[in-house]
N, C-alpha and C positions, 0 to 999 in steps of 0.2 A: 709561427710558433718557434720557440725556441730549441735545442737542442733538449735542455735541462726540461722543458716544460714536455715534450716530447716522454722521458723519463719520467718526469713525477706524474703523469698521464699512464702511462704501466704499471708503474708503483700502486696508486687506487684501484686499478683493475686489478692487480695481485692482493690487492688488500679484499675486495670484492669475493675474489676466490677463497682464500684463505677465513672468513667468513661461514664461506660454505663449507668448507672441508671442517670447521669448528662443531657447524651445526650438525653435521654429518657423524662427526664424534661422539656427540651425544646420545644421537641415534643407536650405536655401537652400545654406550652407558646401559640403555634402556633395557638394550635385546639381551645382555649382561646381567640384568639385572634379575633376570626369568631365567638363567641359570646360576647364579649366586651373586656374591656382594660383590663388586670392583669400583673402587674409584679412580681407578686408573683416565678410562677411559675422558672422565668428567675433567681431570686433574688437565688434561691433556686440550681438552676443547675450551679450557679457560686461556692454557696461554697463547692457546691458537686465535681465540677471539680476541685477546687484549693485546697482542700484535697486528692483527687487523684493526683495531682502532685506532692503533698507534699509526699504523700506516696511512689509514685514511686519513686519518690530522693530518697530519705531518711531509704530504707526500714531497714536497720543495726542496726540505732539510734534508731527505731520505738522496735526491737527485743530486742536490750541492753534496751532499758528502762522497755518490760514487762518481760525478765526474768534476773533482775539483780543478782540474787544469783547464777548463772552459771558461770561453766570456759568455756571461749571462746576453749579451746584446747580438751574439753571432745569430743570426737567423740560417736554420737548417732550408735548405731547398725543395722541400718536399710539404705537400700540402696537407692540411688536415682531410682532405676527400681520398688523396693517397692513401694517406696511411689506415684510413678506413676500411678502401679495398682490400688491404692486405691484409687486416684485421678479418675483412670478411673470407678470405680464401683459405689463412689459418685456420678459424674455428670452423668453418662451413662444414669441411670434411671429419673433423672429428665429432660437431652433433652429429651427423650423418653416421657416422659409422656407431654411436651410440643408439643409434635410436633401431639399426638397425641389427646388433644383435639379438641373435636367436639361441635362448636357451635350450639346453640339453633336454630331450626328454625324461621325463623320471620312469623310473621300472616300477610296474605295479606289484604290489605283492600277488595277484592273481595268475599273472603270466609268469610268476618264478617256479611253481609248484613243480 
């Protein structure tokens, strides 16, 4: 793989993300929505999603634009099994640490008397 392909390869995976954080916005629309009217939030998860599609077309254009002083033929040294590991040691500790948040307890109105 190439440097640039290496780049438009994180580009989709940010597109991936971005995605979620659109659908996530929504979410927000909704909870919003049972406390008054906002389109904010809506307004917001549309151009998050249509930049994430933008990205996912597009990720090649997105890489030739930010590393334009590369030759497309330069092959990087590093394998696609590598960069996986690394991809696995990045995100490994951050599901981990999400999943193992512990919420606060909540104070009952009984014990406040």
């Amino acid at each position: 793989m190439t440097s640039q392909q290496y780049v438009g390869l994180f580009v989709s995976l940010f597109a991936i993300w971005l995605f979620f954080v659109a659908a996530q916005a929504i979410g927000v629309g909704v909870a919003l929505d049972s406390q008054g009217h906002s389109i904010a939030p809506y307004i917001i998860a549309g151009l998050e999603a249509l930049a994430a599609v933008a990205l996912w077309c597009f990720p090649m254009f997105v890489a030739d634009k930010l590393m334009k002083g590369t030759n497309c033929e330069t092959r990087a040294p590093v394998s696609a099994i590598e960069v996986a590991t690394v991809a696995c040691i990045v995100l490994g500790p951050k599901n981990r640490f999400e999943r193992s948040r512990v919420e606060a307890p909540s104070v009952s109105q009984e014990g406040s008397r």
